[in-house]
C-alpha positions in Angstrom: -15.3 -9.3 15.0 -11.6 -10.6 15.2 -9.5 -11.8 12.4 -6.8 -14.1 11.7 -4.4 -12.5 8.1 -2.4 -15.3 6.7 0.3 -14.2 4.8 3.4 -15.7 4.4 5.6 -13.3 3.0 3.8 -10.0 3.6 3.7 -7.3 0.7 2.6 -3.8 0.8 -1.2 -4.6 0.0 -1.2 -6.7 3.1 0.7 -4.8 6.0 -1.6 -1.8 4.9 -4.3 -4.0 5.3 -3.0 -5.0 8.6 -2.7 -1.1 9.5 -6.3 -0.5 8.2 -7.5 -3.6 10.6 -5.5 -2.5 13.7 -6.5 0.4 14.1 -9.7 -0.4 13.7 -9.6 -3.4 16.1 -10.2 -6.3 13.9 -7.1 -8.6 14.5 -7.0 -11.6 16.4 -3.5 -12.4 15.1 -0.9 -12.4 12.2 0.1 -15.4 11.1 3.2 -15.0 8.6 6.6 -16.8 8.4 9.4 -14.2 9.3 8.6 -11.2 11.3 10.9 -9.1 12.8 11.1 -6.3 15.3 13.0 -3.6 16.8 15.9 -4.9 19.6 16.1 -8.7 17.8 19.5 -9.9 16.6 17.7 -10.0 13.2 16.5 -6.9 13.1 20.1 -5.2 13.7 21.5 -8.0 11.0 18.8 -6.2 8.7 20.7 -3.2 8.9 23.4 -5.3 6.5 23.3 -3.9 3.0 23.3 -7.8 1.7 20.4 -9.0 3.7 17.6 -6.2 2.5 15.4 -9.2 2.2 15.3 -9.4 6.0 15.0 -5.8 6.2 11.5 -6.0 4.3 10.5 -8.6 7.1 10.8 -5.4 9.6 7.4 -4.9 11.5 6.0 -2.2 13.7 6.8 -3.2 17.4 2.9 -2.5 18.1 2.5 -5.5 16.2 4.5 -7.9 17.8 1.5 -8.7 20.6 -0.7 -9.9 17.5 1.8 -11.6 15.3 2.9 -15.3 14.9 5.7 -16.2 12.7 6.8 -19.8 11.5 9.9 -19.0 9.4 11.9 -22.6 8.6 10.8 -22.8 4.8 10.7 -19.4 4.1 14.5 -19.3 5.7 15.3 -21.9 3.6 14.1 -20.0 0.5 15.9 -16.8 0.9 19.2 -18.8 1.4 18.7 -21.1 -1.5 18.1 -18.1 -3.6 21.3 -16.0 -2.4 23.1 -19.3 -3.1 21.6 -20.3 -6.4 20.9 -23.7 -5.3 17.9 -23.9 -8.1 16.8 -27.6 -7.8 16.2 -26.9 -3.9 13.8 -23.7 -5.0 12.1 -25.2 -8.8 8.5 -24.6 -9.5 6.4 -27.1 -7.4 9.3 -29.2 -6.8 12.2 -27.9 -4.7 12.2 -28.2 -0.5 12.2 -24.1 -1.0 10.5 -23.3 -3.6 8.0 -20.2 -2.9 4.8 -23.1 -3.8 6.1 -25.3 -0.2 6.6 -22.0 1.4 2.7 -21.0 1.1 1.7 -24.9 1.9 3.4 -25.4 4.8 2.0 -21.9 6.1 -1.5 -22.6 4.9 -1.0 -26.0 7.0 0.2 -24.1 10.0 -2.0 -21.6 10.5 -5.2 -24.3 10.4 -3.3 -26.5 13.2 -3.9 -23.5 14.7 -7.6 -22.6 14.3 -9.2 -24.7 16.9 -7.5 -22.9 19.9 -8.1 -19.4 18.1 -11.7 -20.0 17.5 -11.4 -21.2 21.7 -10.3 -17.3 22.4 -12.4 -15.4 20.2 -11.1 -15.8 16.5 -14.9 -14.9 14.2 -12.8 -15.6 10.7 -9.9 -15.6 8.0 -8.1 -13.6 5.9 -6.0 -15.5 3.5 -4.4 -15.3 0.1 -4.3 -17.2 -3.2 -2.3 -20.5 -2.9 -1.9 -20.1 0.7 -5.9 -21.1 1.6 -6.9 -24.1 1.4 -6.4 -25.7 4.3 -7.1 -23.0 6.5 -10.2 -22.6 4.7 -11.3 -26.5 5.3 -10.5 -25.8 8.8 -12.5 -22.8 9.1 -15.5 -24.4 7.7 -15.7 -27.0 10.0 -15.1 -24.8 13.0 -17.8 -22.2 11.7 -15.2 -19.4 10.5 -15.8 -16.9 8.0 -13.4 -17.6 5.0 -12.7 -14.1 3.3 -10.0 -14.7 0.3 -7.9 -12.3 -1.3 -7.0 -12.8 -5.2 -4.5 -10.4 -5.9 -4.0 -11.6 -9.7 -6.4 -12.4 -12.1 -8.6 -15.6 -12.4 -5.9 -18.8 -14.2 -8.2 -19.8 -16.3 -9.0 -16.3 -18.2 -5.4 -15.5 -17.8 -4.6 -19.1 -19.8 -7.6 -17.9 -22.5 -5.9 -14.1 -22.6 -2.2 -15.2 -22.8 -2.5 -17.9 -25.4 -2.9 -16.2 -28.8 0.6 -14.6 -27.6 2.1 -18.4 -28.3 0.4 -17.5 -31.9 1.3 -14.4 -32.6 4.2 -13.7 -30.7 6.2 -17.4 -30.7 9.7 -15.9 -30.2 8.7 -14.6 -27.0 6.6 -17.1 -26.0 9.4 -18.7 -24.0 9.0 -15.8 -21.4 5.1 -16.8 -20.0 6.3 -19.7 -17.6 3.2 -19.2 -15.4 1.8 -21.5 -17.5 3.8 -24.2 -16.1 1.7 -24.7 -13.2 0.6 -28.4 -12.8 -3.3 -29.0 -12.9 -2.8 -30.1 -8.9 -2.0 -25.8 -8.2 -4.8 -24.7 -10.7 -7.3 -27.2 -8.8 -6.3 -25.9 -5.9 -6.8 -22.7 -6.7 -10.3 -23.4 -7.8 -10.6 -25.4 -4.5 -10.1 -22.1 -2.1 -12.7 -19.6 -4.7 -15.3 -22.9 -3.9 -14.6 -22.2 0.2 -14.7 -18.3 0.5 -17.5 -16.5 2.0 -16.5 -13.4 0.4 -13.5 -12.5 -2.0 -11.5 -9.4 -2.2 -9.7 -7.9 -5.6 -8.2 -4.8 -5.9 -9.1 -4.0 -9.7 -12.0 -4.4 -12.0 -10.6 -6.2 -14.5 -9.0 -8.9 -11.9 -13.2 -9.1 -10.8 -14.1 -9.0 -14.9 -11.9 -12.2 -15.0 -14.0 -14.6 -12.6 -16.6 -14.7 -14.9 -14.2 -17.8 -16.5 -15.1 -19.3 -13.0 -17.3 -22.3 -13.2 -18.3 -22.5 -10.1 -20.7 -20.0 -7.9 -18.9 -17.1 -6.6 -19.5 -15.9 -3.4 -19.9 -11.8 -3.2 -16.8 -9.8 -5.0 -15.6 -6.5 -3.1 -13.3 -4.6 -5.5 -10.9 -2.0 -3.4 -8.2 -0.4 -5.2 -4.5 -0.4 -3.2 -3.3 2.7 -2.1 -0.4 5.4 -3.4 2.6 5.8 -1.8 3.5 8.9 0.0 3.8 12.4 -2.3 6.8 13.6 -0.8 8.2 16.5 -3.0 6.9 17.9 -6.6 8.3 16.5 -9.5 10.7 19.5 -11.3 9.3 19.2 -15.0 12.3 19.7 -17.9 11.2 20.4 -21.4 12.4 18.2 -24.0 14.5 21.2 -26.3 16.9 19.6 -27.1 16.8 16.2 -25.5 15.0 12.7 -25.8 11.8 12.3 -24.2 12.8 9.6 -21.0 10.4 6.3 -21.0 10.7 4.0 -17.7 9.0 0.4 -17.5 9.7 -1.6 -14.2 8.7 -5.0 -14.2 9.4 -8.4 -14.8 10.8 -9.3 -18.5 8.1 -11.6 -19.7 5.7 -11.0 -22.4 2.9 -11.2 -19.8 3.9 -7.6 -19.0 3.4 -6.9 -22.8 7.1 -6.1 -23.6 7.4 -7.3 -27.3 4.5 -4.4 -27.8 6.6 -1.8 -25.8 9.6 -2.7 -28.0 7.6 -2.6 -31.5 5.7 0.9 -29.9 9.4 2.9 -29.9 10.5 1.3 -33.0 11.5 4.3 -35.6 11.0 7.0 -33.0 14.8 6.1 -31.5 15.9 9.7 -32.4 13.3 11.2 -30.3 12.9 8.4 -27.2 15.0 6.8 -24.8 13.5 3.9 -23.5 14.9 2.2 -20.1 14.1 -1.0 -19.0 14.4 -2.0 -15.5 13.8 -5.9 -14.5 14.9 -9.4 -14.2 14.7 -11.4 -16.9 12.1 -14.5 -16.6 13.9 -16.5 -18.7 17.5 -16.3 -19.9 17.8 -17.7 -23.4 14.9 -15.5 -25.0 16.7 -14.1 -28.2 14.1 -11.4 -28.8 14.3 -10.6 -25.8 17.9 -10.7 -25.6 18.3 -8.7 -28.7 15.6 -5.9 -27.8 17.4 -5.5 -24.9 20.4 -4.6 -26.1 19.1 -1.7 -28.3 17.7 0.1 -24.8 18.8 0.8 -21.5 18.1 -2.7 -19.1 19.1 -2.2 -15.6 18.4 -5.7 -14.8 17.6 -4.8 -10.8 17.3 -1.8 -8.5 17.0 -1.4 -5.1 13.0 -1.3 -3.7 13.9 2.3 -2.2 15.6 3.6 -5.2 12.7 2.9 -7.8 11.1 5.8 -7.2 13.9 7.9 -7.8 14.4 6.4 -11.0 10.8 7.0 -11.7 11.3 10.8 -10.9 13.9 10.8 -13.4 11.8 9.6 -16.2 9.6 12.0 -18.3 6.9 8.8 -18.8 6.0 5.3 -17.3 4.4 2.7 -19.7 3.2 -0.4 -18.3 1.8 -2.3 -21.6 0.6 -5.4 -18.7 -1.3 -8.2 -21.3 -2.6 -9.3 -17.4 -2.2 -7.5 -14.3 -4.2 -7.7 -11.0 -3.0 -4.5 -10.2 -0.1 -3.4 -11.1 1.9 -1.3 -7.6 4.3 0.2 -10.2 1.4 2.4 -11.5 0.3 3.8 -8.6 4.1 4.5 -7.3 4.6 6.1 -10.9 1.8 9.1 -10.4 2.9 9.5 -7.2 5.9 10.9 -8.3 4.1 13.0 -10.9 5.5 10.5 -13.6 1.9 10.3 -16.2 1.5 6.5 -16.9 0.6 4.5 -20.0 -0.9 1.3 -19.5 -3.5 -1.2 -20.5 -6.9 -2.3 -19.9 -5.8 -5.6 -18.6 -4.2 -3.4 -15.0 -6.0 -1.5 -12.7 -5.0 1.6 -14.4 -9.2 2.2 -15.7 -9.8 2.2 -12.1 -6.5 4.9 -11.1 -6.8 6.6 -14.3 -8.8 9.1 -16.6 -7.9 8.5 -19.9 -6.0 11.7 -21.5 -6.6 13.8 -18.4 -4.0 12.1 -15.9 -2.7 9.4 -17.7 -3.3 7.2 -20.6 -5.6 4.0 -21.3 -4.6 2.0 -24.7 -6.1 -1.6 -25.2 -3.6 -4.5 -24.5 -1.5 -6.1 -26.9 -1.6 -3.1 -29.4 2.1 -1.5 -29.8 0.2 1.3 -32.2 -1.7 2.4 -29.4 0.9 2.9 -27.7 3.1 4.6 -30.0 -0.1 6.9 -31.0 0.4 7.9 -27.5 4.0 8.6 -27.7 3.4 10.7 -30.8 0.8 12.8 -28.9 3.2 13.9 -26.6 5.9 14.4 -28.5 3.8 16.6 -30.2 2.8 18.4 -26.9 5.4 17.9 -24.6 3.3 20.3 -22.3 0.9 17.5 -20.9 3.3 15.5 -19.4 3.8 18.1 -17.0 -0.7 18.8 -16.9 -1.2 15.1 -16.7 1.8 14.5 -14.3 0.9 16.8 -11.4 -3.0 15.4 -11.8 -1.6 12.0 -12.1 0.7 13.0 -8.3 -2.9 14.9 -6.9 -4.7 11.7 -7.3 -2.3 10.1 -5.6 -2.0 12.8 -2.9 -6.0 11.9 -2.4 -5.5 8.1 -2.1 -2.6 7.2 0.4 -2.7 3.9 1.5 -3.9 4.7 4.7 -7.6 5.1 2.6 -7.0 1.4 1.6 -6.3 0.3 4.8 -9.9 2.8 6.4 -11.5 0.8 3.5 -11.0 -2.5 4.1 -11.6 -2.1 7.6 -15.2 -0.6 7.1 -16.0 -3.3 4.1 -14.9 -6.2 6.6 -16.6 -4.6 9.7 -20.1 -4.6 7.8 -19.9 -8.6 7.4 -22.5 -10.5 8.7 -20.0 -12.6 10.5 
């Protein structure tokens, strides 16, 4: 079996996937928009403190025999953002804007399925958004479609998130995925309707297709990987200091923040909560005026986040809807213990009070029931940190990568 991935943008979930499939022996090619390698002009511009985008683009040079990039839009995106040239990168509308990016790469890659097929090409691998026309193709060229949905199902997400516009109205200004038009949300239902077989890396982003009308094909739930365990985090007890909370993530009330903020309300003498994100909106006063009681680092560099994890005596991730959630799994792998939600792949990462802690999303006294119990103990943060970093010592990416390889090698293809 040979395989065509279709990614345009490529995250750490896919070039581990990548990994997992060449040394395996599954790829027939890599279709993506930039690529670079070692001994291009790009790859020494890289190297520039101000184009780290590029730098992420950065492959393996024993890909470069299986890759294909097409990298005009996705150009165009990265400069339009550097600029802030907004109209030329809006939702749905802009030349640039991330939505074009994944259509013109999803167009692409099916010009280019008839002379695969030609040369050996059994199926493809393709994302959400970036599908559909690849998967149309396929069909009609006999192809297995295998579809990745790394976020949860639109329509639960739509029946999930809207009591927040209820109960939370002040922050309600923050959940712009809900400005997708109903021609992306048909869409999206249009590539589940084509797949032969779907991939989701938690339970609970599987637990939301049952708002899916139509028949599902089989579901194959692999959890992503940890990053590397490089050193032991160095525990220090809180005599005579606050105990140090981290969230990472975006500002928007999908990642359950208004919770978070109510959670650490009154225990100010005893926490020190910082908050590291962009904002998703800019004119959010409750936002706005939460933010100014904390710390808010409103970016950090990708190789500095773990650092400032290390640094941190907790991680809480109060996600109202999360396919995943990377920042857990980069959390315990620093021996940082992690609060989260239901609504995350955490009940798949985590044992609740043994390694880490499970509360039920959208409840701030669940979460501050948990701060309490460590304040209360302060011991367990070290017990539940260096379980929390031994899990992730037993789960590298590299075990992601092995998995999918086996699950998509036993396809009937």
């Amino acid at each position: 079996m040979k395989l065509l991935v279709s990614h345009p943008t490529l995250n750490a979930n896919s070039k581990n996937l990548m990994i997992g499939l060449l040394q395996n022996k599954l790829v027939f090619k890599l279709f993506t928009s930039i690529a670079i390698f070692p001994g291009q002009l790009l790859y020494k511009l890289a190297s520039n403190p101000k184009l780290t985008d590029l730098k992420r683009r950065s492959l393996d040079k024993e890909w470069q025999p299986y890759t294909r990039s097409n990298s005009f839009f996705e150009f165009g995106r990265l400069l339009t953002s550097k600029l802030n040239l907004d109209s030329l990168i809006a939702h749905e509308r802009g030349i640039f804007c991330i939505d074009k990016v994944y259509d013109k790469h999803d167009k692409w890659v099916s010009n280019n399925l008839d002379k695969a097929k030609k040369k050996g090409l059994s199926g493809v691998y393709a994302y959400e958004d970036g599908a559909l026309s690849t998967f149309k193709k396929a069909k009609q060229l006999g192809l297995c479609c295998i579809y990745d949905l790394p976020i949860g199902y639109w329509k639960s997400a739509r029946l999930l998130m809207q009591k927040e516009f209820d109960v939370n109205p002040d922050w309600s200004g923050t959940l712009t995925g809900f400005n997708d038009s109903v021609g992306k949300l048909h869409k999206k239902d249009q590539e589940l309707a084509l797949a032969d077989v779907l991939f989701v890396a938690s339970s609970f982003t599987k637990e939301t297709l049952k708002e899916y009308t139509g028949n599902l094909p089989e579901i194959k739930v692999i959890p992503y990987g940890f990053p590397e365990v490089k050193q032991k985090k160095k525990y220090q007890p809180l005599e005579n200091r606050k105990l140090k909370i981290l969230f990472i993530g975006g500002l928007s009330q999908r990642k359950g923040l208004s919770y978070l903020f109510e959670a650490v309300e009154g225990l100010q003498d005893e926490v020190e909560l910082t908050i590291v994100g962009h904002k998703a909106v800019a004119n959010c006063n409750a936002l706005n005026k939460a933010l100014e009681k904390h710390v808010w680092i409103p970016s950090l560099p990708h190789e500095q986040i773990l650092a400032c994890m290390g640094e941190h005596d907790v991680f809480v991730f109060p996600s109202l809807f999360e396919g995943f959630g990377l920042v857990i799994t980069e959390a315990m792998s620093q021996g940082v213990p992690v609060i989260t939600t239901d609504r995350t792949a955490g009940p798949d990462l985590i044992r609740n009070d043994e390694d880490g802690w499970i509360v039920p999303a959208g409840s701030s006294s669940a979460l501050k029931e948990v701060l309490i119990k460590i304040l209360k103990k302060p011991e367990i943060l070290e017990q539940f940190g260096l379980a929390a970093q031994n899990k992730a010592k037993a789960r590298p990416w590299s075990v992601y990568g092995q998995e999918m390889a086996d699950a998509l090698s036993s396809l009937k293809i």
